[in-house]
C-alpha positions as a Python dict, from the first residue, in 0.01 Angstrom:
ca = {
    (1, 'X'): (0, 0, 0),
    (2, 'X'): (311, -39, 185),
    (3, 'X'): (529, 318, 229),
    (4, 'X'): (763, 289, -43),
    (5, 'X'): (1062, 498, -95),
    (6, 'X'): (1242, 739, -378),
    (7, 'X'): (1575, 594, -518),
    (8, 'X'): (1837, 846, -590),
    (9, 'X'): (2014, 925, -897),
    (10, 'X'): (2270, 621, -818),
    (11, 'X'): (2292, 275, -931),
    (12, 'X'): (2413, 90, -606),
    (13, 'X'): (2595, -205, -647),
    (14, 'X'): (2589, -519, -468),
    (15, 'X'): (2730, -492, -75),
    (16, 'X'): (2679, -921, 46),
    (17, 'X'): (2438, -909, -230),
    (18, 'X'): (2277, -609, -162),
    (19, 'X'): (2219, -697, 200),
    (20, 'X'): (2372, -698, 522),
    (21, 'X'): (2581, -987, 579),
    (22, 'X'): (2595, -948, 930),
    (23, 'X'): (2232, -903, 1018),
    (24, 'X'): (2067, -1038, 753),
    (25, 'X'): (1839, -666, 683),
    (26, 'X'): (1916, -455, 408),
    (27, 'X'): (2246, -342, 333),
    (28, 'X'): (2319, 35, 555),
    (29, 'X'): (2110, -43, 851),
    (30, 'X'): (2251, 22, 1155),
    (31, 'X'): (2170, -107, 1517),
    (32, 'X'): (2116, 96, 1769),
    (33, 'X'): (2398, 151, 1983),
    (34, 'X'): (2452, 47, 2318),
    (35, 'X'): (2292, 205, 2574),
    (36, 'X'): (2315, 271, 2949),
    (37, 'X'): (2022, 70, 3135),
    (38, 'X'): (1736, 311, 3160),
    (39, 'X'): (1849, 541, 2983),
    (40, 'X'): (1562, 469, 2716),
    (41, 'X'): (1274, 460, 2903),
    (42, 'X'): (953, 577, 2895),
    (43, 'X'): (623, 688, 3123),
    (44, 'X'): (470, 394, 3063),
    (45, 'X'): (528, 56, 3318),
    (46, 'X'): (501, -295, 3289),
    (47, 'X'): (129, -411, 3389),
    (48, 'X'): (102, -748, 3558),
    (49, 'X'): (-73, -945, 3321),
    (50, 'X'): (-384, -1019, 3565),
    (51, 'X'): (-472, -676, 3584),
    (52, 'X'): (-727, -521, 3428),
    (53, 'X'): (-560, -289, 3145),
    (54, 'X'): (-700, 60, 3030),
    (55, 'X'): (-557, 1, 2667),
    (56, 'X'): (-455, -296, 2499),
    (57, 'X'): (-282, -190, 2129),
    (58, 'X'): (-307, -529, 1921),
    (59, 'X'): (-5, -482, 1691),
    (60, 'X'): (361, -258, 1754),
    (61, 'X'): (403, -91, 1397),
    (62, 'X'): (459, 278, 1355),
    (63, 'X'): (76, 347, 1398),
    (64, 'X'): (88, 194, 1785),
    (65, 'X'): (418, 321, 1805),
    (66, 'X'): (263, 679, 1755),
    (67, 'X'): (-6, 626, 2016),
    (68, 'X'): (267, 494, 2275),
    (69, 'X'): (496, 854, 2201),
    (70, 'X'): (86, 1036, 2216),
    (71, 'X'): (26, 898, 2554),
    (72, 'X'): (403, 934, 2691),
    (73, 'X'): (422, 1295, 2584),
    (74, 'X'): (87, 1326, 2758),
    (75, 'X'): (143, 1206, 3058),
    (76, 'X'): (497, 1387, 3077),
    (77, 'X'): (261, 1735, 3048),
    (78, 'X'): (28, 1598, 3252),
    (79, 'X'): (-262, 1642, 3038),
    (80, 'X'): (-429, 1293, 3068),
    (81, 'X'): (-805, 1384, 3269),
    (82, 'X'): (-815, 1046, 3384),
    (83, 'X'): (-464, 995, 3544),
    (84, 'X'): (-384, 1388, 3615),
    (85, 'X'): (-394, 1391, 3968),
    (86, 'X'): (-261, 1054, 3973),
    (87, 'X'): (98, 937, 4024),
    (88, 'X'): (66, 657, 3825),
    (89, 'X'): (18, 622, 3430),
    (90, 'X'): (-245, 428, 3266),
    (91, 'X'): (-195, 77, 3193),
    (92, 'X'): (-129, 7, 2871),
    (93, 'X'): (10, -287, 2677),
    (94, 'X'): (127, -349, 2308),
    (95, 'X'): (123, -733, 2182),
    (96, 'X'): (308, -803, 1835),
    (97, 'X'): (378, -1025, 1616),
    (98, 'X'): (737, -997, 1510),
    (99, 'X'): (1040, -1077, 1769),
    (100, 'X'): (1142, -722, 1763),
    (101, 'X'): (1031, -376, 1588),
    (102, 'X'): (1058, -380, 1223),
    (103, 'X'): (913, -132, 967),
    (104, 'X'): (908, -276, 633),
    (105, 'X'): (1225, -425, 641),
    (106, 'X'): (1194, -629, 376),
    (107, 'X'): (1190, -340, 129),
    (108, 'X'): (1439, -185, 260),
    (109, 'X'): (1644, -168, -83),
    (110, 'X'): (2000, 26, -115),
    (111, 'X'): (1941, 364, -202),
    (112, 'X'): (1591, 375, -119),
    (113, 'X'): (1486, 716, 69),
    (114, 'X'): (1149, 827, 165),
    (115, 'X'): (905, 991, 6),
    (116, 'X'): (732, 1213, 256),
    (117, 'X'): (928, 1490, 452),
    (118, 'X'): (1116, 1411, 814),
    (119, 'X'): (884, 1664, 968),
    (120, 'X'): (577, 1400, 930),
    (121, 'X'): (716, 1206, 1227),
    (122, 'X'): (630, 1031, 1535),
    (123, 'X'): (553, 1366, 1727),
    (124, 'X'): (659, 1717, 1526),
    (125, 'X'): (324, 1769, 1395),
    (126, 'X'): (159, 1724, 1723),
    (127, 'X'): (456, 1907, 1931),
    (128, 'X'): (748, 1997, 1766),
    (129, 'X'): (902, 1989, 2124),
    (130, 'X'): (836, 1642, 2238),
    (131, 'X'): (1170, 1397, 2248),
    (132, 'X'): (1082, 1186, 1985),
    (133, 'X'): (1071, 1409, 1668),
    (134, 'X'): (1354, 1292, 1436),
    (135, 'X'): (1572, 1585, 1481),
    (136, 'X'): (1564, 1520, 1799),
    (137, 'X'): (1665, 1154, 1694),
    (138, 'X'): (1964, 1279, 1486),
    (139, 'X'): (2108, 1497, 1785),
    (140, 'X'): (2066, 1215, 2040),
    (141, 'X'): (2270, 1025, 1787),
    (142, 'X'): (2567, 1292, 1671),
    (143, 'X'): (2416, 1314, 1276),
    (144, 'X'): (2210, 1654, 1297),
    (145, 'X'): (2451, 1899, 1197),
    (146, 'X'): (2580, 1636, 889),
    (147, 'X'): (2205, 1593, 837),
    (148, 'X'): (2133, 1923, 778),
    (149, 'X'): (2431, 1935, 509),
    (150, 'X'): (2219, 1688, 290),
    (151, 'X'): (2016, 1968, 228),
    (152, 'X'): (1689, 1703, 197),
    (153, 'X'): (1347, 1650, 374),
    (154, 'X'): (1364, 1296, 252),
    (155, 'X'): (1660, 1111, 433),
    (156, 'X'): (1751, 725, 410),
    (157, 'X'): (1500, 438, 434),
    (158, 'X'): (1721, 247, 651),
    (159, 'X'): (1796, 580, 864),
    (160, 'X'): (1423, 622, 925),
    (161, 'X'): (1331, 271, 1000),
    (162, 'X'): (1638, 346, 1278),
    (163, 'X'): (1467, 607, 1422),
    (164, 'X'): (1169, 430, 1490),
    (165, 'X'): (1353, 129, 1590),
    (166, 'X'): (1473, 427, 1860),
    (167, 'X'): (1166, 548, 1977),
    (168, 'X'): (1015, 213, 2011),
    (169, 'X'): (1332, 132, 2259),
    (170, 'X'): (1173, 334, 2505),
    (171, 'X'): (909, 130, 2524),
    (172, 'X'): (1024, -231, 2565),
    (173, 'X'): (917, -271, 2926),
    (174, 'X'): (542, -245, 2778),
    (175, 'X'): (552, -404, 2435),
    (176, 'X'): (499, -787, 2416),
    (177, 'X'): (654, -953, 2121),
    (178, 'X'): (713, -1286, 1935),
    (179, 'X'): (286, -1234, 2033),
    (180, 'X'): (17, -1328, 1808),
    (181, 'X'): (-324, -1212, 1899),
    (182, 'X'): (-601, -1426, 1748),
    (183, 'X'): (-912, -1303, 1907),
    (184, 'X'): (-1068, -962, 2091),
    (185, 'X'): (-1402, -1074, 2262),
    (186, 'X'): (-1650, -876, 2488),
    (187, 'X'): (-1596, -1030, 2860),
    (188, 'X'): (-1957, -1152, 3009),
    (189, 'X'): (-2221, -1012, 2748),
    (190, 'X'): (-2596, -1111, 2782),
    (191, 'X'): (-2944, -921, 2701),
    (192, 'X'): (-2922, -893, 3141),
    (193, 'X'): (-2611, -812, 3233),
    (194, 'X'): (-2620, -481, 3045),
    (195, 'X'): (-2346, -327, 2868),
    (196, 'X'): (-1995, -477, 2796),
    (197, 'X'): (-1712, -270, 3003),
    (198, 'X'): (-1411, -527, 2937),
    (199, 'X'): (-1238, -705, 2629),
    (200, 'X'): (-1089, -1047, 2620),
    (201, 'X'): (-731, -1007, 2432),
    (202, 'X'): (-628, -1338, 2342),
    (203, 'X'): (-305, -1431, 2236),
    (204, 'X'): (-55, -1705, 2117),
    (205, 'X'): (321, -1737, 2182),
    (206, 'X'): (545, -1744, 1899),
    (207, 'X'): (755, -1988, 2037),
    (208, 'X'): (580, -2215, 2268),
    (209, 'X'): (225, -2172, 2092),
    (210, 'X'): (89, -2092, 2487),
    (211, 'X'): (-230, -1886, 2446),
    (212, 'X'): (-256, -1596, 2730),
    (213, 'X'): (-589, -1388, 2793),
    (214, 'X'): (-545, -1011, 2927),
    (215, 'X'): (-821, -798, 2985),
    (216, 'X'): (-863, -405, 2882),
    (217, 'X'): (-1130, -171, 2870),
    (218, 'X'): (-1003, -68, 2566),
    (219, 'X'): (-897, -263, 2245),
    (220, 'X'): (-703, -81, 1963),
    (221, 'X'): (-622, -341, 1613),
    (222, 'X'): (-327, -156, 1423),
    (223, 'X'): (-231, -524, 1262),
    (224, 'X'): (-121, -363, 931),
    (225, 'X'): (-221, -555, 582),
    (226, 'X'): (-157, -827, 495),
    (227, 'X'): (29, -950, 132),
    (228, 'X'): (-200, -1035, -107),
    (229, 'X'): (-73, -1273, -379),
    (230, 'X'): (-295, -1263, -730),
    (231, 'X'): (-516, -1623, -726),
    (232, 'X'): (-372, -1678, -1089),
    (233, 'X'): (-19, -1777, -865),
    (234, 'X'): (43, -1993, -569),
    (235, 'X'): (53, -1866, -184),
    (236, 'X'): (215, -2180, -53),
    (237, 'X'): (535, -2222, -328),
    (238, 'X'): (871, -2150, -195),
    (239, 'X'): (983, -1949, -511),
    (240, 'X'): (673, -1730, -540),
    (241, 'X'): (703, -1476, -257),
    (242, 'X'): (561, -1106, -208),
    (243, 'X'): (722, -805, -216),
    (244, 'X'): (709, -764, 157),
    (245, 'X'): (950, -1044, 226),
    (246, 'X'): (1185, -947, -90),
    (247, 'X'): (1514, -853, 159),
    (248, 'X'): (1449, -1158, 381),
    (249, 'X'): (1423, -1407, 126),
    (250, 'X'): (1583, -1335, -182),
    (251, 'X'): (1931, -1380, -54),
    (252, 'X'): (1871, -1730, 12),
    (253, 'X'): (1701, -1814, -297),
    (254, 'X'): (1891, -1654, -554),
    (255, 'X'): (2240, -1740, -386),
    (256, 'X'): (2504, -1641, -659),
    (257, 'X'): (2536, -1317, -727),
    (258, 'X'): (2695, -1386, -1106),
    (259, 'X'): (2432, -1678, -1219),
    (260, 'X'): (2192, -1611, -1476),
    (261, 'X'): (1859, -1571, -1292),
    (262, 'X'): (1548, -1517, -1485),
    (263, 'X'): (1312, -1310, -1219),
    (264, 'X'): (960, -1219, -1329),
    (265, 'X'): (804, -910, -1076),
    (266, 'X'): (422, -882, -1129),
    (267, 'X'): (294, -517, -1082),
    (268, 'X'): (253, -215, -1178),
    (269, 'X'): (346, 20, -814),
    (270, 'X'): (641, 159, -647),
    (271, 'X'): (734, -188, -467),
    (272, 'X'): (720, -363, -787),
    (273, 'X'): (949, -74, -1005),
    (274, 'X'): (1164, -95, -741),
    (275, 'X'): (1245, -428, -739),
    (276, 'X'): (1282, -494, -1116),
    (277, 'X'): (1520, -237, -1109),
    (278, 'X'): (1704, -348, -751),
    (279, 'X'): (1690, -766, -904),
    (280, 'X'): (1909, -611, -1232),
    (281, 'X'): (2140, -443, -989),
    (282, 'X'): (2208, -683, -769),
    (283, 'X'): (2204, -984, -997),
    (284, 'X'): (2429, -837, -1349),
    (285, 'X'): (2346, -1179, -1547),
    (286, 'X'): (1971, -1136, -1478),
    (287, 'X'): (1688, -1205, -1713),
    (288, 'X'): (1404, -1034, -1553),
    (289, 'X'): (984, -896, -1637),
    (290, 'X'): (798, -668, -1500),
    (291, 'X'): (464, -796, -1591),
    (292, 'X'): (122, -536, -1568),
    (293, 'X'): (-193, -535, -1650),
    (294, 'X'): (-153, -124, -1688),
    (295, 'X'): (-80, -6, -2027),
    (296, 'X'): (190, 236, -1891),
    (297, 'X'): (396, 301, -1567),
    (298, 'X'): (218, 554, -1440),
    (299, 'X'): (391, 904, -1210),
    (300, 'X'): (315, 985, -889),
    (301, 'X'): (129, 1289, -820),
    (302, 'X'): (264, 1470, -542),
    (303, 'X'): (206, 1810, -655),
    (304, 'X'): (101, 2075, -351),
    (305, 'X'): (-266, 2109, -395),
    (306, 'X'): (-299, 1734, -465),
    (307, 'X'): (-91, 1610, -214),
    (308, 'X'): (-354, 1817, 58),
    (309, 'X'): (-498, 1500, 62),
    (310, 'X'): (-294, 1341, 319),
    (311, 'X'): (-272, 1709, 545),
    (312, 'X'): (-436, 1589, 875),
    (313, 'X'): (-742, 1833, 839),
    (314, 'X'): (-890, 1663, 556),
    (315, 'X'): (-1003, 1349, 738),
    (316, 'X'): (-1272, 1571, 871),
    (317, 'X'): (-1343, 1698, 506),
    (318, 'X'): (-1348, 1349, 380),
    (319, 'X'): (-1572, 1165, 703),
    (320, 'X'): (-1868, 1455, 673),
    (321, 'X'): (-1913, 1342, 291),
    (322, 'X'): (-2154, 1080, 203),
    (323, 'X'): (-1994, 713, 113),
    (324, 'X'): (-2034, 786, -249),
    (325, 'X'): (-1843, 1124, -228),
    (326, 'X'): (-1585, 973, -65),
    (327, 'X'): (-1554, 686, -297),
    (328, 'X'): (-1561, 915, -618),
    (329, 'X'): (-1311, 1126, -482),
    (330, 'X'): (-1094, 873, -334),
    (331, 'X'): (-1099, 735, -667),
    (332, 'X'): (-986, 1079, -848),
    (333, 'X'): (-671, 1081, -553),
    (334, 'X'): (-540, 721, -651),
    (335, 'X'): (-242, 896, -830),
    (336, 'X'): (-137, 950, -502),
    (337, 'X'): (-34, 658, -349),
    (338, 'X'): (-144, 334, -579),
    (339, 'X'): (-26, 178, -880),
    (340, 'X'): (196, 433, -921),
    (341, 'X'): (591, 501, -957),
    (342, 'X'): (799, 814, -872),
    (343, 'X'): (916, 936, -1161),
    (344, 'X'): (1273, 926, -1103),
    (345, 'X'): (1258, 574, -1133),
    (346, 'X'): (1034, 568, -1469),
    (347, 'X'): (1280, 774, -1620),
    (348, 'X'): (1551, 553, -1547),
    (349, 'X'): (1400, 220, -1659),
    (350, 'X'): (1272, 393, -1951),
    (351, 'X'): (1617, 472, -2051),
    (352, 'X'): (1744, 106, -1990),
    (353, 'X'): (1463, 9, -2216),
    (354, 'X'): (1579, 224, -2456),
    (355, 'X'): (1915, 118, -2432),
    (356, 'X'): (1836, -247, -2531),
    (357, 'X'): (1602, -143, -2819),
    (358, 'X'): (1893, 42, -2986),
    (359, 'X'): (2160, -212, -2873),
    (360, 'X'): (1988, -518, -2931),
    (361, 'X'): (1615, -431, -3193),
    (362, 'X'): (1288, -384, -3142),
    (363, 'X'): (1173, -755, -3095),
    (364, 'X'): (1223, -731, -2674),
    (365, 'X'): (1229, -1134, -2656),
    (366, 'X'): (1587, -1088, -2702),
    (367, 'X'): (1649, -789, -2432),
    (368, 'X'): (1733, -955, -2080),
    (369, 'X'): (1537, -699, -1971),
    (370, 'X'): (1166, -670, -2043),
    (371, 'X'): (865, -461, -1915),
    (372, 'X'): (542, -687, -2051),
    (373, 'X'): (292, -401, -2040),
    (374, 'X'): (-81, -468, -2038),
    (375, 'X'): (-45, -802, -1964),
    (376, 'X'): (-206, -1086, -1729),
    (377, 'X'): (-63, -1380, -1591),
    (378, 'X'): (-312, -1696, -1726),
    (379, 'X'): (-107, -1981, -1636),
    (380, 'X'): (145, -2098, -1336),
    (381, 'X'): (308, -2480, -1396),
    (382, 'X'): (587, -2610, -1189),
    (383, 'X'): (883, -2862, -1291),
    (384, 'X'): (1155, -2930, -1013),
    (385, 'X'): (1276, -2602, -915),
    (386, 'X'): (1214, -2405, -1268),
    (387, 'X'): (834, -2187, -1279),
    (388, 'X'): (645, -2160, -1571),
    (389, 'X'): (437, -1894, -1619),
    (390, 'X'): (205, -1875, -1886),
    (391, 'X'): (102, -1453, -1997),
    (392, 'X'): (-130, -1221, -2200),
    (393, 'X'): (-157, -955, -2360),
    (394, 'X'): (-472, -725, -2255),
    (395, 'X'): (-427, -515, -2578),
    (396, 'X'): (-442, -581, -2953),
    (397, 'X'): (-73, -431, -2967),
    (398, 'X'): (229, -374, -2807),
    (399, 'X'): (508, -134, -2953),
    (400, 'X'): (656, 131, -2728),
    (401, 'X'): (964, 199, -2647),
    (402, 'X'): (944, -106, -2422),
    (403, 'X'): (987, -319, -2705),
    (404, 'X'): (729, -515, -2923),
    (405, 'X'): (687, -895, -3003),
    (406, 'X'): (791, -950, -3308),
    (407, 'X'): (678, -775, -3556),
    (408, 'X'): (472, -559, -3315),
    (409, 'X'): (159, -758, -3339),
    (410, 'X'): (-17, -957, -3098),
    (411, 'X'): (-184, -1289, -3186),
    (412, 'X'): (-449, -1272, -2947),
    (413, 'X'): (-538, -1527, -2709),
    (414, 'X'): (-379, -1792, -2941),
    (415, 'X'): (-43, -1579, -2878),
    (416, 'X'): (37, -1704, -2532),
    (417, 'X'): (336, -1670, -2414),
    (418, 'X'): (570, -1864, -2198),
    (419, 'X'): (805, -1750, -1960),
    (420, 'X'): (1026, -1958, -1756),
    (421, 'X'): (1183, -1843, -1440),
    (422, 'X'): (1368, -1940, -1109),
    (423, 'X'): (1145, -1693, -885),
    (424, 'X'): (838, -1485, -887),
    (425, 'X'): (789, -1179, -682),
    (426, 'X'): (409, -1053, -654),
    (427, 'X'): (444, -667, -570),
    (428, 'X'): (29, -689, -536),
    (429, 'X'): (-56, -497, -273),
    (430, 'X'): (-208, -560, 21),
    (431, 'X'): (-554, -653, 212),
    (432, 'X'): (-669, -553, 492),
    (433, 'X'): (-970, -748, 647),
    (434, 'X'): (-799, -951, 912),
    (435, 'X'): (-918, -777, 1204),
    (436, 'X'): (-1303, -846, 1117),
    (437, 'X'): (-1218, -1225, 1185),
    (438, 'X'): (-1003, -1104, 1484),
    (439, 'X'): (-1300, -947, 1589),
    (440, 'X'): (-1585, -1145, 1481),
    (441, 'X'): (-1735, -1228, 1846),
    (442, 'X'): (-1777, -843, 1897),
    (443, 'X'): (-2113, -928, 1617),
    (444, 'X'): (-2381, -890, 1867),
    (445, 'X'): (-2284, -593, 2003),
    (446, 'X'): (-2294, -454, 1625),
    (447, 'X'): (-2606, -283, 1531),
    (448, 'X'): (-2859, -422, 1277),
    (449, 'X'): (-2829, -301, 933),
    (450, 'X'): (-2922, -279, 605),
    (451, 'X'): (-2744, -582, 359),
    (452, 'X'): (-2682, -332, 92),
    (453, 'X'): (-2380, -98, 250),
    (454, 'X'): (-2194, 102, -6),
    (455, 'X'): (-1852, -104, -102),
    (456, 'X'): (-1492, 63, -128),
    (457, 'X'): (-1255, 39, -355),
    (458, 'X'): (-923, -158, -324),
    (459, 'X'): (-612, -59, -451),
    (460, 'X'): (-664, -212, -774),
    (461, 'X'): (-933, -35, -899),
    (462, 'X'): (-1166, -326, -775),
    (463, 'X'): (-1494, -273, -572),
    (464, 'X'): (-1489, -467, -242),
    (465, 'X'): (-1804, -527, -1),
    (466, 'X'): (-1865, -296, 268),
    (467, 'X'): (-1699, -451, 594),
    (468, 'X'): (-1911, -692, 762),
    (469, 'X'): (-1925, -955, 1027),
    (470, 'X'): (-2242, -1187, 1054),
    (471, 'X'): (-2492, -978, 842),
    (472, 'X'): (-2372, -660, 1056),
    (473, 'X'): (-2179, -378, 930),
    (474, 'X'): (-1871, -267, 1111),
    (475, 'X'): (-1864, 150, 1100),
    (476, 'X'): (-1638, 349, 1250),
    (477, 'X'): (-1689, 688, 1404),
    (478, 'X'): (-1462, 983, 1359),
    (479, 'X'): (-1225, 877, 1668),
    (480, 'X'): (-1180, 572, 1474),
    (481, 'X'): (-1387, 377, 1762),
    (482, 'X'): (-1601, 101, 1614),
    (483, 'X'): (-1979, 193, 1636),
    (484, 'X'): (-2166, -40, 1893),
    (485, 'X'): (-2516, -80, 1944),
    (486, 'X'): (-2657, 168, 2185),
    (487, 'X'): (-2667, 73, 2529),
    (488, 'X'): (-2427, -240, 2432),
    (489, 'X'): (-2105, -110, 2552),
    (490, 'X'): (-2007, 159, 2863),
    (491, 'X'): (-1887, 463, 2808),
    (492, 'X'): (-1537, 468, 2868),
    (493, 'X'): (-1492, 102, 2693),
    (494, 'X'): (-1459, 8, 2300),
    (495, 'X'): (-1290, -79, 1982),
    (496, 'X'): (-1019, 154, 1760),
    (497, 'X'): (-923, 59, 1393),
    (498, 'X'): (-610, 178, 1257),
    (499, 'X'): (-503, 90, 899),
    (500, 'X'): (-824, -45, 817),
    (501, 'X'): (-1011, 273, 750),
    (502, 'X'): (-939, 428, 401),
    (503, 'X'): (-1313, 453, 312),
    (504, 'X'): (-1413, 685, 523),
    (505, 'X'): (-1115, 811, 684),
    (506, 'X'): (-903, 887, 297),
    (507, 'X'): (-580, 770, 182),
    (508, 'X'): (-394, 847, 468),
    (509, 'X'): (-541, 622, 672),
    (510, 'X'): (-224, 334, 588),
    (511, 'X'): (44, 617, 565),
    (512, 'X'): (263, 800, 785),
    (513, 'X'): (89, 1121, 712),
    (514, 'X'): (-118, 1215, 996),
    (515, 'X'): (19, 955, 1280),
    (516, 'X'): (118, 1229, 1509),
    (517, 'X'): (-187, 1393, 1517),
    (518, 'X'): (-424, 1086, 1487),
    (519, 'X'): (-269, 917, 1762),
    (520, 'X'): (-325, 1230, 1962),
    (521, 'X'): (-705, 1226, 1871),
    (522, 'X'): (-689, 799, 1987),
    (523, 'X'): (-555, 938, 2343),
    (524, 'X'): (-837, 1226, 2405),
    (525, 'X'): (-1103, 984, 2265),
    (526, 'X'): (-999, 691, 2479),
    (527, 'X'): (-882, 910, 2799),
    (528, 'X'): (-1018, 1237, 2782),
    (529, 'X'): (-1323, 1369, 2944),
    (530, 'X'): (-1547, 1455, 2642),
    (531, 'X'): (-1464, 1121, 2480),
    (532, 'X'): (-1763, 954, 2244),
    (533, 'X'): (-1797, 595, 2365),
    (534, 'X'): (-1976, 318, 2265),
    (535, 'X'): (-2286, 353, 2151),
    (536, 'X'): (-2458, 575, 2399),
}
């Protein structure tokens, strides 16, 4: 699940339609300002491209990100074994996707403000002192003092996302973008040449569609998930989009801020809340449903004890347990982080339900405003530009304060319903499997094992397959390095996942949480002395 954000106590109105007219990103993000050449700069230098790199980082979200402030800060204190008596840093090079840093942008919603404290940054939990905490962020920029008078751990969306846009500044020089990297493949391997000591990168250009091939010892995928749209809708139609890309394309779609749009939002998490709730805002003569297969919207639980879960120690807890452990307690934590909304904002929709049942009756086919609890989309028809989507109920019943059909009974399957709307927005998670195709020529270097792995669960509630490329299972160690063969790989050479390891490595693995001090572990496991390589 992507980050998602706490909205305050504030119904924000419409500024260019709720987005910035200027740059096209969410309304209240701010560039960067200008700055002296230089003056943002870090350790790291620009490798020529023929070189053989020590560390290649496949993706330039905040998880890389981390791993670039890890190994500046380390190099600054001169605590890299490799490169210690050594005047120059290790080569390292990020390639990504997007044509400059981004962090969610396209949920990015007015009023949205985060939901974990400032102090799990870039750097504080590894060294408060390093220059890329956010305080430090909020001096460098003139805000710390009027910071502190918010009197909150949880500042802006838009204000965070800046200060990650500002540490990634300082690495430009080393950070490819508008780069799309389609394959990591060992360099040379055969039963006689022993083990593999170098990794193919290849990549494609954004713009030209040129494919370029660097070389590293060391390979780490942080590509993020990717959207997931439900098979009961389209992934190709121009008015069914996901969450992720609700900033960048609504605006366009839904052009008139006074027309009567009818919306429909499928889901039952933060991203989708948020957005049924932003749509109404934004868009006064909107007819809009939140459509779930959940009975209820459900809290987050972000009490102390519970929210342990994500404290940087417990990976260590959670890896030592067996994969059905894991799984079982995973599955007790998913209050968490999935299929879940803060209650702020289930308080306030609950209220505007409430609203139109007194104002307007029970039956809630007559409220513009409708949340279609445990409920499935069956059907998706198109006719010029108007959707048709065809729903479900799960249950036998539906009468809550959300309304009831009619007289609060449910035909059944023969009680179908039809809803037609201009846009659909799938707030349905994520998946995150793209890197086993990314790295599916790493296979024989895999070792052999058994076909019946234990499978995770997704985010859903829905068992998926242990990962696997060609037969082989793809495990990762504690340092997150992909487990090779013995004797297939040299020490000093391999694979990291990030993002991709919730099974074994708990929910925090596609958070914020523990980024500082994970991306300190990446650095001593790829450069330090003791490191555990391969699969000696």
């Amino acid at each position: 699940m992507a980050p998602h954000s706490l909205l305050d106590g504030q119904d924000d109105g419409p500024v260019a339609n709720g987005f910035s007219a200027q740059t096209g990103g969410p309304a209240g993000s701010n560039p960067q300002p200008n700055r002296a050449p230089g003056e943002n700069q870090s350790h790291l230098r620009k490798t020529s491209p023929e070189e053989l790199h020590d560390l290649i980082c496949v993706g330039f979200g905040p998880a890389s990100l981390a791993v670039a402030v890890a190994l500046h800060d380390s190099v600054d204190r001169r605590i890299l074994s490799r490169f210690g008596d050594q005047q120059s840093p290790p080569k390292v090079l990020f390639l990504e996707k997007q044509q400059r840093f981004s962090w969610h942008a396209g949920m990015l919603l007015p009023g949205a403000k985060m939901q974990i404290s400032f102090i799990k940054d870039m750097a504080s939990l590894r060294d408060p002192t390093s220059q890329f905490t956010f305080l430090n962020y909020l001096h460098k920029n003139g805000r710390l003092v009027e910071f502190i008078n918010l009197n909150t751990f949880l500042p802006a969306r838009v204000e965070y996302e800046d200060y990650l846009r500002w540490c990634a500044s300082f690495f430009d020089e080393v950070v490819k973008y508008d780069t799309e990297v389609v394959s990591v493949s060992p360099v040379g391997f055969s039963e006689s040449t022993g083990p593999v000591s170098t990794f193919a990168v290849t990549s494609r250009d954004a713009k030209s569609g040129a494919l370029t091939t660097y070389r590293a010892k060391n390979v780490i995928l942080a590509i993020g998930g990717q959207p997931s749209i439900p098979k009961c809708l389209p992934s190709d139609h121009p008015r069914v989009i996901h969450s992720s890309q609700y900033a960048h394309l609504v605006p366009a779609i839904l052009n008139k801020t006074d027309a009567p749009y009818r919306v429909a939002v499928v889901g039952a998490g933060q991203s989708a809340a948020e957005i049924f709730n932003n749509v109404q805002t934004l868009y006064p003569n909107s007819k809009t449903s939140l459509i779930m297969r959940s009975e209820f919207l459900k809290p987050s639980d972000d009490s102390p004890f519970v929210n342990s879960i994500f404290n940087p120690a417990f990976v260590d807890i959670l890896y030592q347990r067996t994969a059905e452990h894991r799984n079982s307690l995973l599955e007790d934590s998913r209050s968490t982080n999935y299929g879940v909304v803060r209650l702020e904002l289930i308080e306030r929709l609950y209220e505007r339900m409430y609203d139109q049942r007194r104002e307007l009756g029970s039956d809630s086919r007559k409220w513009p405003h409708r949340i279609l609890s445990a409920t499935e989309v069956v059907g998706f028809d198109t006719k010029a530009d108007q959707l048709r989507l065809t729903v479900r109920q799960l249950s036998s019943a539906r009468y809550t304060v959300c309304g009831s059909d009619g007289d609060g009974l449910n035909a059944g399957a023969t009680g179908d319903e039809i809803l037609d709307v201009d846009l659909v927005i799938a707030a349905t998670g994520y998946q995150r499997q793209s890197h086993l195709t990314m790295i599916r020529d790493v296979a024989d270097l895999l070792p052999e094992s058994e076909l019946n792995e234990a499978s995770t669960t997704n985010e859903f509630g829905s068992k998926i397959p242990a990962a696997r490329i060609k037969d082989r299972a793809v495990k990762v160690l504690r340092d997150y390095s992909v487990q090779f063969a013995p004797g297939k790989v040299s020490k000093g050479s391999g694979i990291w996942l990030q993002g991709c390891c919730e099974g074994t490595h708990g929910l925090s693995d596609t958070l914020l949480s523990v980024l500082a001090t994970r991306s300190e572990e990446l650095v001593n496991s790829i450069f330090g002395e003791n490191a555990r390589k391969g699969g000696d």
